[in-house]
N, CA, C and O atoms as a GROMACS GRO file, in nm:
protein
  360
    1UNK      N    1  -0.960  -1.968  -0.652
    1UNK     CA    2  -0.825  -1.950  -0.702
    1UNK      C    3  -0.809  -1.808  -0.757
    1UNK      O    4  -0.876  -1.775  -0.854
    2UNK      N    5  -0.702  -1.702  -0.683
    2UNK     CA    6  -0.690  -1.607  -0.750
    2UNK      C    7  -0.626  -1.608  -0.929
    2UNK      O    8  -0.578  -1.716  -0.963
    3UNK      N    9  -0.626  -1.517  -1.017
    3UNK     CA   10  -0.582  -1.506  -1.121
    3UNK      C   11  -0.419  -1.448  -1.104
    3UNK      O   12  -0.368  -1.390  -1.007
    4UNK      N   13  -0.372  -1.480  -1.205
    4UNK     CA   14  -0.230  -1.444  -1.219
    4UNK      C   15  -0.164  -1.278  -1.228
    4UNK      O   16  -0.050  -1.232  -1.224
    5UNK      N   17  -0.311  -1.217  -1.244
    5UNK     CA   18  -0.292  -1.086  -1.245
    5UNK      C   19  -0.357  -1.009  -1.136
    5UNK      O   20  -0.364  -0.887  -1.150
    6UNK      N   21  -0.408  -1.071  -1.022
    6UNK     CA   22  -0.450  -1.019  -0.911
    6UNK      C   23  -0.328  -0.988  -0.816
    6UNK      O   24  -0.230  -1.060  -0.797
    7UNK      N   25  -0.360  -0.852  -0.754
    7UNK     CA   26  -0.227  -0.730  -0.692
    7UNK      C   27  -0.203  -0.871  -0.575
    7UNK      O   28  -0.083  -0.900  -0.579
    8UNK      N   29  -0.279  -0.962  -0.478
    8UNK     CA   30  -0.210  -0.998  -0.383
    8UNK      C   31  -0.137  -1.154  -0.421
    8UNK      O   32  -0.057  -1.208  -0.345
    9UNK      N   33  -0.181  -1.214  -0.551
    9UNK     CA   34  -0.069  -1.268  -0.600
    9UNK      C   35   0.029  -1.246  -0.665
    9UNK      O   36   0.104  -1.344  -0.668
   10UNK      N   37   0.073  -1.141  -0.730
   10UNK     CA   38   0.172  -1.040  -0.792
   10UNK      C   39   0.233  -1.006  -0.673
   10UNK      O   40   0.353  -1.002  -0.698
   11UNK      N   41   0.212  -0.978  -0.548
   11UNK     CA   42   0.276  -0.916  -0.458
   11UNK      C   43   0.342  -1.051  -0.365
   11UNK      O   44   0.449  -1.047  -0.305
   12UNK      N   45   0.273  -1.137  -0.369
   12UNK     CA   46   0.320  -1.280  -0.320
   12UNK      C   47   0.442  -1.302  -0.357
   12UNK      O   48   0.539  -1.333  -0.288
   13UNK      N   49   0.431  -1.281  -0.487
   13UNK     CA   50   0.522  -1.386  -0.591
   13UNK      C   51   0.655  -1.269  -0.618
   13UNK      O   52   0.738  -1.284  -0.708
   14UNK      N   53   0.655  -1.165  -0.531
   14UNK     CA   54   0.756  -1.032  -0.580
   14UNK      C   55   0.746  -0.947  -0.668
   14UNK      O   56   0.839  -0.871  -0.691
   15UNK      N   57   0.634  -0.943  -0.732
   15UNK     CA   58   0.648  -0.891  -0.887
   15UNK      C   59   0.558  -0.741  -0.856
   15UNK      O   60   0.463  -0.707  -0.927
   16UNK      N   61   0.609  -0.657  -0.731
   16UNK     CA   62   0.560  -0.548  -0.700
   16UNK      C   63   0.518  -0.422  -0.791
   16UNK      O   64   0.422  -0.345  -0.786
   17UNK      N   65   0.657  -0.436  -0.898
   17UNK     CA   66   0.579  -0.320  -1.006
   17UNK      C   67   0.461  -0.366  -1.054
   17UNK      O   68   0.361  -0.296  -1.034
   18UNK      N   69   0.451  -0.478  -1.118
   18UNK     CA   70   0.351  -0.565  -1.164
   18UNK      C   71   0.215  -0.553  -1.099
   18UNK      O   72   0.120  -0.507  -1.163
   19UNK      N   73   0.201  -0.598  -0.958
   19UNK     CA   74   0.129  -0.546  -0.855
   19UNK      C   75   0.082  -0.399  -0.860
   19UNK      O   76  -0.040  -0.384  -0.862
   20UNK      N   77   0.159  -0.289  -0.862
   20UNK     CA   78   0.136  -0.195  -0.864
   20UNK      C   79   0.080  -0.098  -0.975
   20UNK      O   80   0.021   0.010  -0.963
   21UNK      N   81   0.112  -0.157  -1.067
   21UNK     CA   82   0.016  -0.103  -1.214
   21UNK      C   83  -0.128  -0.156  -1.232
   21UNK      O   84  -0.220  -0.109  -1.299
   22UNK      N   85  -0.122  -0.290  -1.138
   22UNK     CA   86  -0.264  -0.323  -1.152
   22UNK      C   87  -0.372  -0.273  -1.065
   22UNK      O   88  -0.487  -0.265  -1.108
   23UNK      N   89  -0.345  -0.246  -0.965
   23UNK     CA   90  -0.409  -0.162  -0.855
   23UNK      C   91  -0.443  -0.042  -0.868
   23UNK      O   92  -0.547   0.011  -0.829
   24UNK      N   93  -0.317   0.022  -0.948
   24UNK     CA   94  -0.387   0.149  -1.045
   24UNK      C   95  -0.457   0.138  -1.131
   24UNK      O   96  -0.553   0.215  -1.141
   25UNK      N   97  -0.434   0.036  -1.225
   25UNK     CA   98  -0.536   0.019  -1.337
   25UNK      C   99  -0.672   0.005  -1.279
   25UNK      O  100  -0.768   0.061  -1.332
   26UNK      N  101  -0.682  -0.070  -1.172
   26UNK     CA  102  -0.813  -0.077  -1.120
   26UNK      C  103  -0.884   0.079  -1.074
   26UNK      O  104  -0.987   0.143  -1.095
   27UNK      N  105  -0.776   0.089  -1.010
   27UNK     CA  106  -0.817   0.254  -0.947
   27UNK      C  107  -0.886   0.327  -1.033
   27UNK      O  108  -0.991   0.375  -0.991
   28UNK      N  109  -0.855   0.348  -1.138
   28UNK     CA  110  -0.909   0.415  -1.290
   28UNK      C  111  -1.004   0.400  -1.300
   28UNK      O  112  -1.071   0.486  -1.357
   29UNK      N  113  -1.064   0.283  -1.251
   29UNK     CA  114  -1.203   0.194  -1.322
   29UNK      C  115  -1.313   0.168  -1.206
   29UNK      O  116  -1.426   0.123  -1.224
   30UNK      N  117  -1.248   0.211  -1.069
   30UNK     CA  118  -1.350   0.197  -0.948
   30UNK      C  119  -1.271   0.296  -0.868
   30UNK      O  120  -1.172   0.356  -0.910
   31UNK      N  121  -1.348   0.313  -0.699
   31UNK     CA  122  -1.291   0.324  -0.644
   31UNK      C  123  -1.269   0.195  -0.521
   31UNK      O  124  -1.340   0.106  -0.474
   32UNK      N  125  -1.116   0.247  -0.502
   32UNK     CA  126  -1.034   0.112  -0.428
   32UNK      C  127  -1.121   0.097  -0.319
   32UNK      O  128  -1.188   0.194  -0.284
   33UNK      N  129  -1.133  -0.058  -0.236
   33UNK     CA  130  -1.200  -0.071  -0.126
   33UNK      C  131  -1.110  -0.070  -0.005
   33UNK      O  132  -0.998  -0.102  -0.043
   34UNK      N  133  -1.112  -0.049   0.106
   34UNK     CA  134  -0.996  -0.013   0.208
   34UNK      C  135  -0.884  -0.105   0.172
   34UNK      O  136  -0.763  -0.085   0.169
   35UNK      N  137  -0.965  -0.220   0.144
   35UNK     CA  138  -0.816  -0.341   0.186
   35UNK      C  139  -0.728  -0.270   0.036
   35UNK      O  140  -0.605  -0.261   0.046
   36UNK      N  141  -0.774  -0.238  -0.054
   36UNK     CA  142  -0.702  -0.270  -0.146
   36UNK      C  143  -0.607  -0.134  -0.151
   36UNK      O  144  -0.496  -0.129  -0.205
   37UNK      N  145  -0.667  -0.037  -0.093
   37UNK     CA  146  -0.576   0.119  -0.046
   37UNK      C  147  -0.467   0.059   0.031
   37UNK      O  148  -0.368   0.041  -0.040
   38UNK      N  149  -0.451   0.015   0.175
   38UNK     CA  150  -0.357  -0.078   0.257
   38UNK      C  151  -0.282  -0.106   0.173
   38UNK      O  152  -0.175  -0.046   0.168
   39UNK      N  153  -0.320  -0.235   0.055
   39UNK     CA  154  -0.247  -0.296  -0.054
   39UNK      C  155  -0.137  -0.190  -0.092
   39UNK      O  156  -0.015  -0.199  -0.077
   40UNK      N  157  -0.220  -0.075  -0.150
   40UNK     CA  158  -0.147   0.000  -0.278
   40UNK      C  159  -0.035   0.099  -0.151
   40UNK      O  160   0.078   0.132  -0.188
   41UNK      N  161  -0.063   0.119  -0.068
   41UNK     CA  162   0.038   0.203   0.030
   41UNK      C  163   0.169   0.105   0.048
   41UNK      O  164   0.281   0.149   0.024
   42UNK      N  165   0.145  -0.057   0.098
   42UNK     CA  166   0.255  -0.104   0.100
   42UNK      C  167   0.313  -0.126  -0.036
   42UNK      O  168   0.436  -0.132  -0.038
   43UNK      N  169   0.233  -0.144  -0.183
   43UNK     CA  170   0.345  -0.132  -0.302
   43UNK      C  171   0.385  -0.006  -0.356
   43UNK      O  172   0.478   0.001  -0.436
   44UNK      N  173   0.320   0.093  -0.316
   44UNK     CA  174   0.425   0.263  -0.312
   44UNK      C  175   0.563   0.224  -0.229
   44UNK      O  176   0.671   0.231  -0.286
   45UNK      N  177   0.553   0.186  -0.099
   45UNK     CA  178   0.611   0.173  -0.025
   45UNK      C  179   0.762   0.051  -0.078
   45UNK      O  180   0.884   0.062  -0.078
   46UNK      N  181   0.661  -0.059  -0.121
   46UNK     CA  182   0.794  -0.125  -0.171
   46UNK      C  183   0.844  -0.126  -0.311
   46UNK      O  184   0.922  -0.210  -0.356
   47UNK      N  185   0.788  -0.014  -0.386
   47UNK     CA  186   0.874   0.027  -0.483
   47UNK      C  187   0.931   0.134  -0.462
   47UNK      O  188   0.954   0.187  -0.571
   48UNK      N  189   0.968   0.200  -0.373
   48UNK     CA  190   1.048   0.269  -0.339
   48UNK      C  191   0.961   0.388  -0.348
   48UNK      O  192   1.050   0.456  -0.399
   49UNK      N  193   0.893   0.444  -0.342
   49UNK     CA  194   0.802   0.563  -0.348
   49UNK      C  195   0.769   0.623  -0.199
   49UNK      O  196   0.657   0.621  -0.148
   50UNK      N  197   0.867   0.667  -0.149
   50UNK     CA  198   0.843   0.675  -0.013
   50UNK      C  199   0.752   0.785   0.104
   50UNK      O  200   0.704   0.778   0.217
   51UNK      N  201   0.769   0.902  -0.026
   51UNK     CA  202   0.678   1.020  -0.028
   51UNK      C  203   0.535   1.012  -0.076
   51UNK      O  204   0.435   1.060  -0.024
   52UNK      N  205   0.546   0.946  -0.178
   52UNK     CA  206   0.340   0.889  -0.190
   52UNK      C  207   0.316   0.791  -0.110
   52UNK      O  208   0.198   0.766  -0.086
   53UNK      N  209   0.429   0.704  -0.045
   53UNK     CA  210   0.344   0.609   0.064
   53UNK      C  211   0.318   0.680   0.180
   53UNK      O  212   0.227   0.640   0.254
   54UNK      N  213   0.392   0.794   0.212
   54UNK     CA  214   0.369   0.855   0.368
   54UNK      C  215   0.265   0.923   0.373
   54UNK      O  216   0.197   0.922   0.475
   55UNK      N  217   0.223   1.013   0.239
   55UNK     CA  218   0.113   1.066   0.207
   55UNK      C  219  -0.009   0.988   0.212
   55UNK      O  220  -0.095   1.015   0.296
   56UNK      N  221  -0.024   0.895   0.130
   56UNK     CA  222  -0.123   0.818   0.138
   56UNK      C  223  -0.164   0.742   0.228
   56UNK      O  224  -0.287   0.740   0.235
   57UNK      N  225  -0.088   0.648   0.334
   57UNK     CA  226  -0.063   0.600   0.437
   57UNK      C  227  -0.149   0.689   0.540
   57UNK      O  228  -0.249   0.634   0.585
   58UNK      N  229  -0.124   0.810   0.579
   58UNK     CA  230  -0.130   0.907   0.605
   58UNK      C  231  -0.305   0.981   0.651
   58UNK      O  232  -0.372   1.015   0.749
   59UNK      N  233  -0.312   0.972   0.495
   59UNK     CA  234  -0.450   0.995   0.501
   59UNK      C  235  -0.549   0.886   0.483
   59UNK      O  236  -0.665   0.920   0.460
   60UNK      N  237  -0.520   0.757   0.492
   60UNK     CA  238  -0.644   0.712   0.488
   60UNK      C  239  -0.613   0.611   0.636
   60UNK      O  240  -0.702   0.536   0.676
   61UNK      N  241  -0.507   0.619   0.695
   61UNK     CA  242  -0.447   0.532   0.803
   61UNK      C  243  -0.631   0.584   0.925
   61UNK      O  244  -0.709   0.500   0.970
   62UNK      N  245  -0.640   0.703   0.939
   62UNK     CA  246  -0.756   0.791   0.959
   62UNK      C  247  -0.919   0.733   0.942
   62UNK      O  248  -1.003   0.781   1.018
   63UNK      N  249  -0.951   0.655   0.865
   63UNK     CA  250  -1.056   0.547   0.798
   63UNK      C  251  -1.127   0.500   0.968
   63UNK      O  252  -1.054   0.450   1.054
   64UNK      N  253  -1.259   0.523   0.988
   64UNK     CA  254  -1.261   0.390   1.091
   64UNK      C  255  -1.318   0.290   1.017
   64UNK      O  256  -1.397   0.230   1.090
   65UNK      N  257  -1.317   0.249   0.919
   65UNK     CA  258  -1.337   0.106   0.842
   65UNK      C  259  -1.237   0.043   0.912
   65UNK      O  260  -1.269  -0.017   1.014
   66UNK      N  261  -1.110   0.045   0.873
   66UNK     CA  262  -0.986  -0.024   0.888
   66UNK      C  263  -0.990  -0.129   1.036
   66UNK      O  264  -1.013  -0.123   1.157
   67UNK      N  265  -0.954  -0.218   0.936
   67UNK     CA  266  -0.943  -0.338   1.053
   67UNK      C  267  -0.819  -0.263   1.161
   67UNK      O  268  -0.771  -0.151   1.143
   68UNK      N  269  -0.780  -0.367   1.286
   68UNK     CA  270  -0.684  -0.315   1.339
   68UNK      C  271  -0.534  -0.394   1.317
   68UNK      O  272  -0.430  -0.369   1.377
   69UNK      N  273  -0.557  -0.497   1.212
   69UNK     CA  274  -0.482  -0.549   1.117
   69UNK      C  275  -0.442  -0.468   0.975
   69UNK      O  276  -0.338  -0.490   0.913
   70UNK      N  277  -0.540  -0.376   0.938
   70UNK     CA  278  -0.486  -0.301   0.825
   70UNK      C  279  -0.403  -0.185   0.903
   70UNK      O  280  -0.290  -0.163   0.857
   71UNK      N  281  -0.434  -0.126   0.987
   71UNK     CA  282  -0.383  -0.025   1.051
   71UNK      C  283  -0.260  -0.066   1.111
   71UNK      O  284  -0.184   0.030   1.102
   72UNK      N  285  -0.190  -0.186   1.182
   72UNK     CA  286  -0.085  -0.186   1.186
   72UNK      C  287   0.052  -0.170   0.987
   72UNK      O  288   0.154  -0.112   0.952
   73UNK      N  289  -0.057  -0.273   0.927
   73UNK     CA  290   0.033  -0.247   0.807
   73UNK      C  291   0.048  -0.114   0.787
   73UNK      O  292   0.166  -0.083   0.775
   74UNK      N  293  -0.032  -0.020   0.778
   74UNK     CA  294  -0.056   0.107   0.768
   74UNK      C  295   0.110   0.206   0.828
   74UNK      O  296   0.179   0.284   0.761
   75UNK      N  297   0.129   0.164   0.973
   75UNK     CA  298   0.152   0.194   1.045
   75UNK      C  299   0.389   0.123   1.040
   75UNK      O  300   0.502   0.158   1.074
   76UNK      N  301   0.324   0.027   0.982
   76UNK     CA  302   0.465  -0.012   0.961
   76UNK      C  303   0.522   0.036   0.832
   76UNK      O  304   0.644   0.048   0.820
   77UNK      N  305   0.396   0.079   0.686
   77UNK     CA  306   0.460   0.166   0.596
   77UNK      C  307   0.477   0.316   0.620
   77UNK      O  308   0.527   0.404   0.551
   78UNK      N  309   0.438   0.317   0.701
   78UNK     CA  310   0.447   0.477   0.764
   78UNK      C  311   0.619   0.449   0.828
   78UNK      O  312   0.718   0.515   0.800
   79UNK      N  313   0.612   0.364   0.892
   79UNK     CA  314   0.791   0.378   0.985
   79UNK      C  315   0.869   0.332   0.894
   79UNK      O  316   0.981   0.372   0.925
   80UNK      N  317   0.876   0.263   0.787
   80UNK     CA  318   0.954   0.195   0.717
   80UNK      C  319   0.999   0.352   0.598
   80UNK      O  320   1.112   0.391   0.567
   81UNK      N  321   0.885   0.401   0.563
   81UNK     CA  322   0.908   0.481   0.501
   81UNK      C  323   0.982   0.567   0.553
   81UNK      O  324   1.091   0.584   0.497
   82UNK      N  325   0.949   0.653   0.681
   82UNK     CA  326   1.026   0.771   0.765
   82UNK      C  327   1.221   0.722   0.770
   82UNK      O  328   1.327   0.783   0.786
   83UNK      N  329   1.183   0.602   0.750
   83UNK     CA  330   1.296   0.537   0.797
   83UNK      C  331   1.398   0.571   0.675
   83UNK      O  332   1.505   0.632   0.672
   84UNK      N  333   1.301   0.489   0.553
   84UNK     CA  334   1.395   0.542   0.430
   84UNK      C  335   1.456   0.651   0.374
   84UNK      O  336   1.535   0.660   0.280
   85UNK      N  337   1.397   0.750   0.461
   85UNK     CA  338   1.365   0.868   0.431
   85UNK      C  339   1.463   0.972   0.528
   85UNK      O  340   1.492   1.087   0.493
   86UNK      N  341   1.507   0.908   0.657
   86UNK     CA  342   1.601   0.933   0.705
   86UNK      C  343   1.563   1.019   0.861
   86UNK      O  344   1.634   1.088   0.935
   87UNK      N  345   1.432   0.982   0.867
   87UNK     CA  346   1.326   1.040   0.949
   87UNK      C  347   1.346   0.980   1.082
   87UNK      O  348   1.248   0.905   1.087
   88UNK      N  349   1.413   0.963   1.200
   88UNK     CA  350   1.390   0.874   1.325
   88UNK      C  351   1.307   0.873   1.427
   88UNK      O  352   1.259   0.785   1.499
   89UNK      N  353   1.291   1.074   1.414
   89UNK     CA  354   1.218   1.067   1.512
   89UNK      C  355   1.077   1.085   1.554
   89UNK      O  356   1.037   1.152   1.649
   90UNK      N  357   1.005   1.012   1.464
   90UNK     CA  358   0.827   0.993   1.406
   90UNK      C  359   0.826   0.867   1.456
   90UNK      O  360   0.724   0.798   1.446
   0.00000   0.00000   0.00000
C-alpha cells in the first residue's frame, strides 16, 4: 500500500502541486531514479511549468535506462508542452 504522501498517489488523486513538492523534497535528499525524473517532468508539465518541463524532458528523454514506456510519456510532455507554448512545429 502506497502512503498518502507518495508523488504517484498525490498525482492519482490530482493533488499535483502536492505531488510536486514531494518529489523535490526527495530530490534534496537523493538522487531521483529514472522513473521518478519521468514523474517530476509530467508534474512540471502539469503545473503549468512548461519551460522546465521542455528542458528537463529534454535532457534526460536521452537516458538509455528509460523504458520505451517512459519515453513515450517523455515524449508526450515534450508535445503537450510545445503545444502550450504555442510551438506546432516540433
Amino acid at each position: 500500500m502506497q502512503s498518502q504522501s507518495d508523488p504517484h498517489t498525490l498525482l492519482s488523486s490530482g493533488r499535483f502541486a502536492e505531488a510536486l513538492r514531494n518529489i523535490r523534497t526527495t530530490e534534496t535528499h537523493r538522487s531521483l531514479t529514472p522513473p521518478e525524473q519521468v514523474l517530476l517532468a509530467e508534474l512540471l508539465s502539469l503545473t503549468g511549468d512548461a519551460d522546465s518541463a521542455l528542458t528537463f524532458s529534454d535532457r534526460i528523454i536521452r537516458q538509455p535506462v528509460l523504458t520505451v514506456n517512459q519515453r513515450c510519456r517523455l515524449r508526450h510532455v515534450l508535445g503537450l508542452s510545445y503545444f502550450r507554448k504555442g510551438v506546432s512545429d516540433k
